[in-house]
N, C-alpha and C positions, 0 to 999 in steps of 0.2 A: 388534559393529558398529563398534566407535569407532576398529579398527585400519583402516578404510577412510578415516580423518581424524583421527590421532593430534591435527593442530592442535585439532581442537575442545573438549580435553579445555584441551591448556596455554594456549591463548587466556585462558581465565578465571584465568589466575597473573597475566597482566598486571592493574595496579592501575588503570589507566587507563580499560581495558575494563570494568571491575566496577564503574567509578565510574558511567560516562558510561550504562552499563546495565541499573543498579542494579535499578530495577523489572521490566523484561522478566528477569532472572537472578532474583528471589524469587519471580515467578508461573512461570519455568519451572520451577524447583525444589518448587512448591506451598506457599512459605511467605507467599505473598502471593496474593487472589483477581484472576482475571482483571477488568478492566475490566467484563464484560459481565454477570458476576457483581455486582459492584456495583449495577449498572443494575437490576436484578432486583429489590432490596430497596427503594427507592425508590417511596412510593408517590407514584402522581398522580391526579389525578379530575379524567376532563376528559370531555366530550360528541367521541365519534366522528363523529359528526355536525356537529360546529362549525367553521367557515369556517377555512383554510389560514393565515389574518391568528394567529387567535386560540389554533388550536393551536400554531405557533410563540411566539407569546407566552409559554404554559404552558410550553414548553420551556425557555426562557430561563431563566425563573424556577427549573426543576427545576435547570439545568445548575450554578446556583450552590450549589442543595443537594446535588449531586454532588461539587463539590469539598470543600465540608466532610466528607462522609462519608468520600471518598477520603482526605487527610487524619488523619482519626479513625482509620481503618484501617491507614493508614501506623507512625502512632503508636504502637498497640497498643490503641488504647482499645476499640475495635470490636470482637467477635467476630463474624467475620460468619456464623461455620459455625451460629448460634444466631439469628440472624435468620432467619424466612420470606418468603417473597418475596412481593411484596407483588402486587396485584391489584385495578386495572390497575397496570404499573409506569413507571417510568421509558421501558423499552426497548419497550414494548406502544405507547407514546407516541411513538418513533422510526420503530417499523415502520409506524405507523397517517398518520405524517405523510411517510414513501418511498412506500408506495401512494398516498397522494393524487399528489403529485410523477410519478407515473409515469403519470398518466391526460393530464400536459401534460408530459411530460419535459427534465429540466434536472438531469441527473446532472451533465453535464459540462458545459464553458463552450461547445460547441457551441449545446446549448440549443434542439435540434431541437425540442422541442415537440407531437413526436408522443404519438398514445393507445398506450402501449406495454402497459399493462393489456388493449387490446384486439386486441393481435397488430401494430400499425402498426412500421414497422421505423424507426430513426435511420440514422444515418450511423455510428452502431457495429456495425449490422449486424445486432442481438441482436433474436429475433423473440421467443423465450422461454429463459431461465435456461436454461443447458446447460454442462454439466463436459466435457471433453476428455479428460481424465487425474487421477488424483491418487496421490500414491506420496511415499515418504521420500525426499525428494533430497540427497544427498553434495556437490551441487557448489557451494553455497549460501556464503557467507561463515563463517568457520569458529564464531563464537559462536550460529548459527542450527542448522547440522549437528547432527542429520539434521533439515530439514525437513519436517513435513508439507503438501507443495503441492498445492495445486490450484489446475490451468489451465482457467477459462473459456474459453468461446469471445466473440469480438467485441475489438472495441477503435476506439476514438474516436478514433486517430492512425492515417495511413496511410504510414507509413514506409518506404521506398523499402530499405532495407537489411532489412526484420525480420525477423530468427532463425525467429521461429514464425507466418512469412504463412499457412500452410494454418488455422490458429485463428483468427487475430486478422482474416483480413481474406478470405481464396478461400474457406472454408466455414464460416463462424462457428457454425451452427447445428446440425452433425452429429454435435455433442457430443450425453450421456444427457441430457435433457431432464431436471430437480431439481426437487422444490420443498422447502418449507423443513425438512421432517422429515429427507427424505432426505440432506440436504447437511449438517444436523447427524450422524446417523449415520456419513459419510464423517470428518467430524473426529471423534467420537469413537474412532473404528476404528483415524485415525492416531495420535491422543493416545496410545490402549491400546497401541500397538504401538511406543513409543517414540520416536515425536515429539518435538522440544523446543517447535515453534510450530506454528502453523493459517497458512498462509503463500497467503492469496488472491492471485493473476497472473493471467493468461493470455498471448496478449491482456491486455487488462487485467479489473480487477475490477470499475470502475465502474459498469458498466452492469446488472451485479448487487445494486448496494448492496440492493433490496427484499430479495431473498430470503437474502442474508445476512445482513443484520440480521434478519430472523425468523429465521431456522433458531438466532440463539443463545436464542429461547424452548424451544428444544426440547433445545437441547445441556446436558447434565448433569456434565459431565467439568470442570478445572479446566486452560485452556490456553490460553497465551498469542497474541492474534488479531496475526497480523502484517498493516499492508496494502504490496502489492509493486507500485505502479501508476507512472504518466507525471505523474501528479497535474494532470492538466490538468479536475481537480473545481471544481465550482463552489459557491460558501460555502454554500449547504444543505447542499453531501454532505458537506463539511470539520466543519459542526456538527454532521451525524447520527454523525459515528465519532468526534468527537472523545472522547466517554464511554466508548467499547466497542474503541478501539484501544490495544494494549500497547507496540506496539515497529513505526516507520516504516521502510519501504525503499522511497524514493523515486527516480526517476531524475531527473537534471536532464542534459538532452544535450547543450541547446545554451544558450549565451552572448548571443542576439541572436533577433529576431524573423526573419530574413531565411533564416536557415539553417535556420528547425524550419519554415518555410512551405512554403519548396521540398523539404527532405527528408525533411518528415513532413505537408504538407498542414494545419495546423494554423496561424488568425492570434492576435497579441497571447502568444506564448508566456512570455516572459520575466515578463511583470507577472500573468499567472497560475499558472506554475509556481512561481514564487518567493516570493511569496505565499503559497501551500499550504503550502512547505514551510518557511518560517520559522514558521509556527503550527502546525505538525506538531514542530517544533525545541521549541518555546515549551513545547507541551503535553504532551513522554512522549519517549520514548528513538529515537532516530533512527542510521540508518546510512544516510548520501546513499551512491548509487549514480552517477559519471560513467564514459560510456562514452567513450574517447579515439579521434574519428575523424583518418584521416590527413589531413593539410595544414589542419586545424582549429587548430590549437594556440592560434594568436593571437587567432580570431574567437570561439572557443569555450571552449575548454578552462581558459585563462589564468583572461577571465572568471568561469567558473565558478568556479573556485578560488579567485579573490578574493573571492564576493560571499559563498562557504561563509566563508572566515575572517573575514570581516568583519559576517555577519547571522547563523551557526549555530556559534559557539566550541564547543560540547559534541559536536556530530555526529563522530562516524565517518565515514570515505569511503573507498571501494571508488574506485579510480583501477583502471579495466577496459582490458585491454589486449584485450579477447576480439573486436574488432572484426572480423566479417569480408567479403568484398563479396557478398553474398545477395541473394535477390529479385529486382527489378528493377534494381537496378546490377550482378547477375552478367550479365544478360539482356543490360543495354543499356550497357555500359561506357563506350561512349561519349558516352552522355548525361550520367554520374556520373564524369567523368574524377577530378575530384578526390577522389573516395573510393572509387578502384575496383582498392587495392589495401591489405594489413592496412597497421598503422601501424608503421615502423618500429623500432629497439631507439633511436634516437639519439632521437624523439619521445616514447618514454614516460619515457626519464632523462631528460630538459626536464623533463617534466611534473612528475615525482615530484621533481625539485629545485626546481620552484618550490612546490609543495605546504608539503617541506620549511622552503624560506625563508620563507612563511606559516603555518607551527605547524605545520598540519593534521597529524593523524593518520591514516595510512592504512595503516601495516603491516599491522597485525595485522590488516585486512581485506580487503585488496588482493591 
């Protein structure tokens, strides 16, 4: 398989790469357990039954006992293959507090508010958990290759450009409808068949967190969870993953509130993207994902690139030149003048020379 992406093999010779990925490279390899493993051994005792105030409380408190374990682990101290998993756990307590969450919904900073436990639909579209596709993808940044993705249906941004509108946004729902056994089984299936990650997208993931976070009660396999979202999450979802995620792929698209309102329908982007993803930076191995649209450079791109070398010094970045005019700016070009054609060979060397003159590192993923 790996002559379909010789990069994926020499990627890991770079010293850089090995640093900045250190964790997601020892649970790929299996000499470190995934995140979600961890979760598993942690015991908590709390009432299912107990008001949404009180079980987040419990969490809190378990989260600090997560990081000493993690830690312990790290170290050597821990075997974890020798610990049983405990009952109720840490992650029974994650799942138990995303079901509550989803009878008033607030996955994302939308924050619709609907009964999605009872079939009510958001503005992501999602009426129930449904997979679109899942397969080893080659086209992935070369330290993820081969990926094992899967694309949900739905998404909480409505992006006027997006690659996969028939998913995320004209039929969200006509994906296989999942629940949590199933969706483990699908990642075990890729794990077994040579996966390096579990690589949640779509559309986005968000709107899933319930039944992804069960389905790792049911997963038995050791693999590392990627999440591959817009990160437009709101700080309960950022706390429920923050114990069971390995390795971040976040996008950040735009530089300013003004450009993600109009071309992705989303308000306040900046102070909640950025957000996320400086505690996604803080908390485990990261590869920022920016796409370079055309005649952006100055309101967007720069930005970005600054606020990366200056609040995520360890990230990786994919400087994406894959932009293309889709959707509704193929439709209506005239409406999308300024982005309704790829971006230039003279805007992405700006880019990648100002990247440059800021450290950043993006070879080796870009």
């Amino acid at each position: 398989m790996w002559n379909l992406r010789p990069d994926a093999i020499a990627v890991w010779k770079n010293p850089v790469v090995r640093e900045r990925l250190s964790w997601y490279y020892k649970v790929m390899n299996d000499d470190m357990p995934a995140k979600f493993i961890i979760c598993k051994k942690i015991h908590v005792d709390y009432d299912k039954d107990a008001d949404l105030k009180e079980l987040w409380k419990i969490h809190d408190e378990k989260s600090k006992v997560f990081n000493e374990f993690l830690e312990a682990v790290k170290d050597g101290k821990i075997d974890i293959e020798k610990i049983p998993d405990a009952s109720p756990n840490f992650l029974d307590l994650k799942v138990d507090i995303a079901y509550r969450i989803l009878e008033s919904c607030e996955f994302c900073e939308r924050k619709c508010g609907v009964n999605r436990a009872k079939g009510e639909v958001g503005v992501c579209g999602v009426k129930w958990p449904n997979v679109h596709s899942y397969f080893h993808h080659y086209g992935e940044e070369a330290p993820l290759v081969p990926s094992g993705t899967i694309f949900y249906g739905g998404c909480n941004f409505k992006c006027v450009f997006c690659q996969n509108h028939d998913i995320s946004q004209e039929y969200p729902n006509d994906g296989e409808v999942v629940d949590a056994k199933k969706l483990a089984s699908i990642q075990e299936e890729l794990r077994l068949t040579g996966a390096r990650n579990i690589n949640h997208v779509g559309g986005d993931p968000t709107p899933n967190l319930h039944v992804i976070l069960e389905s790792f009660k049911y997963l038995n396999v050791n693999v590392p969870q990627l999440w591959n979202s817009n990160m437009y999450c709101s700080v309960e979802t950022m706390k429920l993953l923050r114990e069971v995620i390995d390795i971040w792929l976040p996008d950040l698209k735009y530089g300013n509130d003004r450009c993600a309102e109009r071309l992705s329908l989303v308000k306040n982007y900046w102070s909640v993207v950025t957000r996320n993803i400086k505690w996604a930076h803080d908390w485990s191995d990261i590869i920022i994902r920016h796409l370079v649209l055309p005649n952006h450079l100055e309101c967007c791109t720069k930005p970005v690139l600054k606020w990366i070398a200056e609040n995520c010094p360890r990230a990786l970045v994919n400087i994406m030149e894959q932009y293309r005019p889709l959707f509704k700016v193929l439709k209506y070009p005239e409406k999308y003048k300024d982005i309704a054609r790829r971006p230039t060979i003279e805007e992405m060397e700006e880019a990648y020379k100002y990247a440059r003159d800021l450290g950043i590192v993006y070879e080796p993923v870009s």
